[in-house]
LUMGUVEX-408077 format. One line per field, with one value per residue: x, z, y of N, C-alpha, C in turn. Coordinates in nm, 3 decimals. Layout:
nX X, ...;
nZ Z, ...;
nY Y, ...;
caX X, ...;
caZ Z, ...;
caY Y, ...;
cX X, ...;
cZ Z, ...;
cY Y, ...;
This chain:
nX 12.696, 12.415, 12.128, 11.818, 11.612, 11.693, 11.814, 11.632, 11.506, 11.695, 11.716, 11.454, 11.506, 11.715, 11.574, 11.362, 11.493, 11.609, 11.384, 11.266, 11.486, 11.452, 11.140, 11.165, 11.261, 11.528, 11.690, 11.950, 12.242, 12.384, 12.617, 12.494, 12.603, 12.631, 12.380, 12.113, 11.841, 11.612, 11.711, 11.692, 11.441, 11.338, 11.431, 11.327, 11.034, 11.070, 11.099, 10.887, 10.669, 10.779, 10.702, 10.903, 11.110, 11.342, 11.606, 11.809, 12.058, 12.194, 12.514, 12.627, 12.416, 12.296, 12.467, 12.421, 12.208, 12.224, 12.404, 12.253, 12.094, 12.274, 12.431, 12.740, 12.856, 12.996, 13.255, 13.156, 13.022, 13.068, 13.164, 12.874, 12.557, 12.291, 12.015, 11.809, 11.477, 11.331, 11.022, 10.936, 11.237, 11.307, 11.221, 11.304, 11.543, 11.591, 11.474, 11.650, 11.914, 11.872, 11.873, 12.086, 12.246, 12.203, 12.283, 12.612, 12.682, 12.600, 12.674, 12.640, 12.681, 12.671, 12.454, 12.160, 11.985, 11.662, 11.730, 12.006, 12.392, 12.481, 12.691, 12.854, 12.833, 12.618, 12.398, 12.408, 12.364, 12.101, 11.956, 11.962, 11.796, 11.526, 11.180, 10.892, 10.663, 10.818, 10.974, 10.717, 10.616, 10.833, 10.825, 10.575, 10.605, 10.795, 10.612, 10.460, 10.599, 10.683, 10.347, 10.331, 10.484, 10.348, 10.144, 10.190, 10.321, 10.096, 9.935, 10.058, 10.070, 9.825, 9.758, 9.914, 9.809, 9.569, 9.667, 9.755, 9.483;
nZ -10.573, -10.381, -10.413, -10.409, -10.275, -10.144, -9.943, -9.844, -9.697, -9.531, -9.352, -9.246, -9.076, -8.899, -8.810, -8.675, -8.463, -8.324, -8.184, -8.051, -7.904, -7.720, -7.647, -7.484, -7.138, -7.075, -7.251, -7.373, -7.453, -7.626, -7.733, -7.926, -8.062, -8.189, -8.038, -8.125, -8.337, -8.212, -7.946, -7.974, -8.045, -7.815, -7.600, -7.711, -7.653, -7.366, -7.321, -7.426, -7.232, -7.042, -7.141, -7.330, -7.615, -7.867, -8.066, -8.396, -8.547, -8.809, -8.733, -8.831, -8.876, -8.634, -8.503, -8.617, -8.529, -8.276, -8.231, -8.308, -8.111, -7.946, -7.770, -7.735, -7.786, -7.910, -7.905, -7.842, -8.053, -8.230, -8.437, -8.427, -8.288, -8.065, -7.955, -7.654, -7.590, -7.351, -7.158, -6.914, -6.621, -6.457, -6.467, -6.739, -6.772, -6.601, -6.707, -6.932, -6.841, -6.699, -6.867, -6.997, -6.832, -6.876, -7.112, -7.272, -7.477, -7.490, -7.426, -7.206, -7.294, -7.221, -7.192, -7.192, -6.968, -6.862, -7.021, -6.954, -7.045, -6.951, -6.781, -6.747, -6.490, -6.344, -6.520, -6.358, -6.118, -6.142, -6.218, -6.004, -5.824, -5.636, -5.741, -5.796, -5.690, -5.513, -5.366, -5.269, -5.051, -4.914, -4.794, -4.706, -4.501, -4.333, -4.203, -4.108, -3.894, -3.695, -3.678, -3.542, -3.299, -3.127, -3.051, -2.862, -2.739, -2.600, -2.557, -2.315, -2.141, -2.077, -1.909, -1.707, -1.584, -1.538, -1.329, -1.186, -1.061;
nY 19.027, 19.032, 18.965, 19.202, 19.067, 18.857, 19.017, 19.113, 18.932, 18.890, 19.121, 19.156, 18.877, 18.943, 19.199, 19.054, 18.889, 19.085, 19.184, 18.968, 18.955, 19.225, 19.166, 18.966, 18.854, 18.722, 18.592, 18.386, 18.257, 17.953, 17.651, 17.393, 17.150, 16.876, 16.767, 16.592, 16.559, 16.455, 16.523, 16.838, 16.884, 16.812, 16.985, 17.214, 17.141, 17.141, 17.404, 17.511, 17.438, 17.629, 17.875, 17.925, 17.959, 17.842, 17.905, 17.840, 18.091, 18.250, 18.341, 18.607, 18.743, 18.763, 18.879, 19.143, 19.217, 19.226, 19.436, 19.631, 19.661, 19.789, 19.596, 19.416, 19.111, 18.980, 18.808, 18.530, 18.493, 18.283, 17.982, 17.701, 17.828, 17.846, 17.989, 18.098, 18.193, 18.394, 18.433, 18.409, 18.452, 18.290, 18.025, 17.935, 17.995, 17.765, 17.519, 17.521, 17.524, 17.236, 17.088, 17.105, 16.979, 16.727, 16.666, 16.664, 16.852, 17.058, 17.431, 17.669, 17.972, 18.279, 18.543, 18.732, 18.922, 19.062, 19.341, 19.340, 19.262, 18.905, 18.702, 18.319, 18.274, 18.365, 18.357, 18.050, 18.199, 18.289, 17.974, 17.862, 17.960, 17.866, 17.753, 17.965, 17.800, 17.701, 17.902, 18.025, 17.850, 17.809, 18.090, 18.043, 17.894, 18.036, 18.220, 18.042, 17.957, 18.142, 18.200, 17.981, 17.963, 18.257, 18.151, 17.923, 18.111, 18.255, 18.023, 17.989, 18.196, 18.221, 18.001, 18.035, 18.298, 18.130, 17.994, 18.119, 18.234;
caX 12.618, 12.315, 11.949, 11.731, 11.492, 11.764, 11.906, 11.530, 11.509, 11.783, 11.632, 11.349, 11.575, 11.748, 11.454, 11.272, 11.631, 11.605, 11.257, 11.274, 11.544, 11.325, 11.023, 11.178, 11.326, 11.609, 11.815, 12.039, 12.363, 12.474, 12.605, 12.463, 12.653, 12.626, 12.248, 12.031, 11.740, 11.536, 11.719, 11.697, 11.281, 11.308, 11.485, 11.199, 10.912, 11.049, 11.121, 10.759, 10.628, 10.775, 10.685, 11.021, 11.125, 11.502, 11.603, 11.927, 12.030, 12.348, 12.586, 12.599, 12.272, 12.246, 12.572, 12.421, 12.056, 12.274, 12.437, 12.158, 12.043, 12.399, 12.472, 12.840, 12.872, 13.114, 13.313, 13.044, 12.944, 13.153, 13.098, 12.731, 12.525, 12.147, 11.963, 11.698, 11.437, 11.190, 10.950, 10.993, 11.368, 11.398, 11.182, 11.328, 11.686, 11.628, 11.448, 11.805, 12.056, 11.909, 11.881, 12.220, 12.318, 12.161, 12.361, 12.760, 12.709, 12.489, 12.741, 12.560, 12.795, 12.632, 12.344, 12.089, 11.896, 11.629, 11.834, 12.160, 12.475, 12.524, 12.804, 12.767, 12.818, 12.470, 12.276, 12.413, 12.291, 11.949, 11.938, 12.003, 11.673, 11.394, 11.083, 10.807, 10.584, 10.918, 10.954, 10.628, 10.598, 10.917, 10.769, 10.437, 10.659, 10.850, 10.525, 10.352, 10.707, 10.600, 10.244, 10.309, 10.537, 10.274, 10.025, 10.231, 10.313, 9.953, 9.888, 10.160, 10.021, 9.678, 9.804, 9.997, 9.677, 9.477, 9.723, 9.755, 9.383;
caZ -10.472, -10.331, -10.490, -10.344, -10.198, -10.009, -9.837, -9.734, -9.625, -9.413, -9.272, -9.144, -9.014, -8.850, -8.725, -8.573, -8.370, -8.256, -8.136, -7.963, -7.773, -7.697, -7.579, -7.349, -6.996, -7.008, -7.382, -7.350, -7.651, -7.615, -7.837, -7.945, -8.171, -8.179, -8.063, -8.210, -8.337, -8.108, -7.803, -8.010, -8.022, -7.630, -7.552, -7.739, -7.536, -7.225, -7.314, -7.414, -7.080, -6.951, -7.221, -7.363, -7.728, -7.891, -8.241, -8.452, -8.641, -8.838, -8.648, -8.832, -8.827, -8.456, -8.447, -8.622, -8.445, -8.164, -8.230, -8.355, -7.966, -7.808, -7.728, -7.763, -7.747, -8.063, -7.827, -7.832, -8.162, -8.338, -8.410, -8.406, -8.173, -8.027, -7.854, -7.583, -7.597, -7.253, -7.103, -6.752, -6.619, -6.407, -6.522, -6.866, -6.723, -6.512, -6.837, -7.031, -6.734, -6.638, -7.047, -7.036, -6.717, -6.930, -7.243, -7.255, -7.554, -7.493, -7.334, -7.252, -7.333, -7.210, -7.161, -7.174, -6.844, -6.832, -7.122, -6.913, -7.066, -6.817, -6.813, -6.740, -6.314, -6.330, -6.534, -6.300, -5.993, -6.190, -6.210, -5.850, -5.708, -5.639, -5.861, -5.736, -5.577, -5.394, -5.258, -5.187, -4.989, -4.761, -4.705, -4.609, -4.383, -4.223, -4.150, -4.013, -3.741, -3.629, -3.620, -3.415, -3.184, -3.076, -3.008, -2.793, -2.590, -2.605, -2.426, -2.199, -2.065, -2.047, -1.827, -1.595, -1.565, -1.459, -1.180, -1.046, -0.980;
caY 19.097, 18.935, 19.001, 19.282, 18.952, 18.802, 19.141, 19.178, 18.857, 18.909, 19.244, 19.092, 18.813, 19.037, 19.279, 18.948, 18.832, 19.194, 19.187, 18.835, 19.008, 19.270, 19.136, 18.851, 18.891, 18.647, 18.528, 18.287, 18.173, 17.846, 17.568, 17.272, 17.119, 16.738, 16.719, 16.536, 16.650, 16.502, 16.617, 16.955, 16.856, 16.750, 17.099, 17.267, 17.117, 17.194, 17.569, 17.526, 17.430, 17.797, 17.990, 17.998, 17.887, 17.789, 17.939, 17.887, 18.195, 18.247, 18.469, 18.751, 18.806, 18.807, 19.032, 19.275, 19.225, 19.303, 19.612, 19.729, 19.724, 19.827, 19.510, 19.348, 18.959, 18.939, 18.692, 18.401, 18.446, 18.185, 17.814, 17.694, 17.887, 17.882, 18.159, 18.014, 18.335, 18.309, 18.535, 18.445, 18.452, 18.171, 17.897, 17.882, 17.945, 17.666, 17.445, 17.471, 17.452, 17.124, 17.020, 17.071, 16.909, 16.585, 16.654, 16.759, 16.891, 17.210, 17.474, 17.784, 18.104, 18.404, 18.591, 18.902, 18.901, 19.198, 19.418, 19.343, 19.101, 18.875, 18.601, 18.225, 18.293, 18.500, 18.228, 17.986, 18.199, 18.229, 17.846, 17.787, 18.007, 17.794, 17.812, 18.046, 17.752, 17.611, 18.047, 18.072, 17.718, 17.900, 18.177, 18.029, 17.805, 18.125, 18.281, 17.977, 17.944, 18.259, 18.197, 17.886, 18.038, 18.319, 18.045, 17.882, 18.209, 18.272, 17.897, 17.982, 18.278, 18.144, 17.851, 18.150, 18.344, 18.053, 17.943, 18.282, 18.242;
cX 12.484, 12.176, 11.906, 11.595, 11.570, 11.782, 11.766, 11.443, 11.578, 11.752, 11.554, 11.439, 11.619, 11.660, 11.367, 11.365, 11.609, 11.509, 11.276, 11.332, 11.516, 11.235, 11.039, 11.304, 11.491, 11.634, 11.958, 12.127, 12.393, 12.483, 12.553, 12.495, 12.681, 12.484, 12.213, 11.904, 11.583, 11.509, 11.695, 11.476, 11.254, 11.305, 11.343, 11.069, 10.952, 11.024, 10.961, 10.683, 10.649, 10.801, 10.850, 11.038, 11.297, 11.452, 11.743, 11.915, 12.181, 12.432, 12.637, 12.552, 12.222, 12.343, 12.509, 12.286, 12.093, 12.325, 12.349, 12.074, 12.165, 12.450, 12.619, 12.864, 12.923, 13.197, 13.235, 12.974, 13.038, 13.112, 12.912, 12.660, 12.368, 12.083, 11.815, 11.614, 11.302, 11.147, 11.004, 11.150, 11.395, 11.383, 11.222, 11.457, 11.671, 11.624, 11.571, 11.890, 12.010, 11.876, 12.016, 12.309, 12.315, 12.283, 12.512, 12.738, 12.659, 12.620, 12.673, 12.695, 12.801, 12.506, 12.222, 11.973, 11.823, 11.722, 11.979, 12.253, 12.490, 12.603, 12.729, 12.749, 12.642, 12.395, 12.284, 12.361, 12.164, 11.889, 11.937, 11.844, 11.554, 11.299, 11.027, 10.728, 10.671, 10.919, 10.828, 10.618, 10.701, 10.867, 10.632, 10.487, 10.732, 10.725, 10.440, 10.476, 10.649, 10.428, 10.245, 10.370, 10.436, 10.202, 10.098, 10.279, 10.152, 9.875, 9.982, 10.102, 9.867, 9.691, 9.873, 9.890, 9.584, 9.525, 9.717, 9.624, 9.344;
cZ -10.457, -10.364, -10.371, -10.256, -10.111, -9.905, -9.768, -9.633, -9.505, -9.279, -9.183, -9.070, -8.874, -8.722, -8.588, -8.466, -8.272, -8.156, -8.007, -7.868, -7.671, -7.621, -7.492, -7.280, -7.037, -7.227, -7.354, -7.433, -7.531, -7.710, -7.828, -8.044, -8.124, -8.107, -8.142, -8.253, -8.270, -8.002, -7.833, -7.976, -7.878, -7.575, -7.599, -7.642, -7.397, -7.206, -7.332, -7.324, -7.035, -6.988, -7.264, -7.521, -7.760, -8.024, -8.297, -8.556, -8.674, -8.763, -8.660, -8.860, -8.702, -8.390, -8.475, -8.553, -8.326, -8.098, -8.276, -8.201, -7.885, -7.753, -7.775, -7.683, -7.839, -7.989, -7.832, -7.904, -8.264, -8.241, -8.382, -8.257, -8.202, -7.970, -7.785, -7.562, -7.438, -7.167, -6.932, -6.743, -6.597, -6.472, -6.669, -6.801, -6.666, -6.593, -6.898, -6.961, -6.705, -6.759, -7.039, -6.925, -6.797, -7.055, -7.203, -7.351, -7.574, -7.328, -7.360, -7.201, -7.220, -7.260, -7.186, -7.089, -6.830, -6.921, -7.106, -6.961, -6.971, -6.848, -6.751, -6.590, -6.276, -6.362, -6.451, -6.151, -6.013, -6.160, -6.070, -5.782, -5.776, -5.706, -5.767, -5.677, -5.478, -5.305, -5.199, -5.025, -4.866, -4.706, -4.606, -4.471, -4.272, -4.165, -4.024, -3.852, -3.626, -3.570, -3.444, -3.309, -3.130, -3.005, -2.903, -2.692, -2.540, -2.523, -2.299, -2.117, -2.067, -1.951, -1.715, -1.559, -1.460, -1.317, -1.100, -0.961, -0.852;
cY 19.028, 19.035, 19.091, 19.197, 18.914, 18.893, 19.191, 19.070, 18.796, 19.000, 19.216, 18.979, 18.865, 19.115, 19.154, 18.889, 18.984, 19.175, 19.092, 18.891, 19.097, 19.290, 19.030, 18.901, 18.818, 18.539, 18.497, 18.203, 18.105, 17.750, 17.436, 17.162, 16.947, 16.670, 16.672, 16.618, 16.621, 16.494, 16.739, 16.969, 16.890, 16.916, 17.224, 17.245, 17.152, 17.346, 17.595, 17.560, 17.610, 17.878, 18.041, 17.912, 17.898, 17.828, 17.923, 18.000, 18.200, 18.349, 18.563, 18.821, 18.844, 18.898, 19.108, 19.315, 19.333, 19.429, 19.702, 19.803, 19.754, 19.770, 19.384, 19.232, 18.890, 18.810, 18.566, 18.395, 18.367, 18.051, 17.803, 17.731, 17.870, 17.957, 18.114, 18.190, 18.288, 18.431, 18.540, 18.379, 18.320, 18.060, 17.823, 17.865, 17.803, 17.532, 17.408, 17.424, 17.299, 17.061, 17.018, 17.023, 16.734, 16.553, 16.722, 16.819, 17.065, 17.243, 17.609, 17.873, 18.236, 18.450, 18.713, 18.856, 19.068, 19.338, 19.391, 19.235, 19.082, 18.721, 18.459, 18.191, 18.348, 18.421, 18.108, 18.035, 18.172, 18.115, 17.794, 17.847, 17.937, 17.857, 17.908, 17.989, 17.756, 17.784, 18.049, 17.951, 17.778, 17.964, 18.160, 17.974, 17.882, 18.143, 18.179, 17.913, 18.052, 18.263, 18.113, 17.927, 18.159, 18.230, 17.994, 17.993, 18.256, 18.186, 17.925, 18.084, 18.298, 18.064, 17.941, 18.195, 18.230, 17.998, 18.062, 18.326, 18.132;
């Protein structure tokens, strides 16, 4: 039976896998098994960049993390697994999907988006919506169609006006 230090070293293990899950929008299992360690490094700095970090944890420590929050993903916990943890949704989603467009070896599994499991169709829509400059940059660009189109009825019936005098 395993020492009263290990089983509370597990606990906390445990408790902190919980948490992580937790306190970020968007956790993400996938494997990485045949990285290097420093594409495993590389994959780190980017998650950096958008406030997101990468942790291995043994997997049945993160089963039971899991059920401890209601959450069943017993299916995708076998074989070496990673858990990408990131505050904001997209920008990290988008950080790993295109880490692992670089590498074959990183296959992401499945998900927890906002408390919800979500499969690998859902992180792949995630990955597809433009950042938040590239939305805003549209929308400024709908608005300014519209602007310009007023303006131009605006010269048009300025230019009507003046002939009619």
């Amino acid at each position: 039976m395993a020492s009263a230090k290990i089983l509370k070293q597990k606990e906390k293990t445990i408790n902190e896998i919980a948490d992580n899950i937790k306190n970020n929008e968007a956790v993400v299992l996938f494997t990485y098994q045949g990285l290097t360690v420093s594409d495993f490094n590389e994959l780190r700095n980017e998650l950096k960049k958008v406030n997101g970090n990468v942790k291995v944890y043994k997997n049945t420590l993160t089963k039971r993390a899991l059920n401890s929050l209601n959450i069943n993903m017993d299916e995708f916990l076998d074989g070496p697994n990673a858990i990408m943890f990131g505050e904001n949704i997209i920008e990290c989603i988008k950080a790993l999907t295109n880490f692992a467009k670089d590498k074959d070896v990183v296959n992401i599994r499945a998900g927890i988006i906002s408390g919800e499991l979500v499969d690998i169709n859902t992180i792949s829509e995630y990955a597809s919506i433009p950042s938040l400059e590239g939305l805003l940059s549209m929308f400024a660009g709908g608005l300014m169609e519209h602007v310009r189109n007023f303006a131009i009825g605006l010269d048009l019936y300025a230019k009507k006006l003046e002939e009619e005098k």
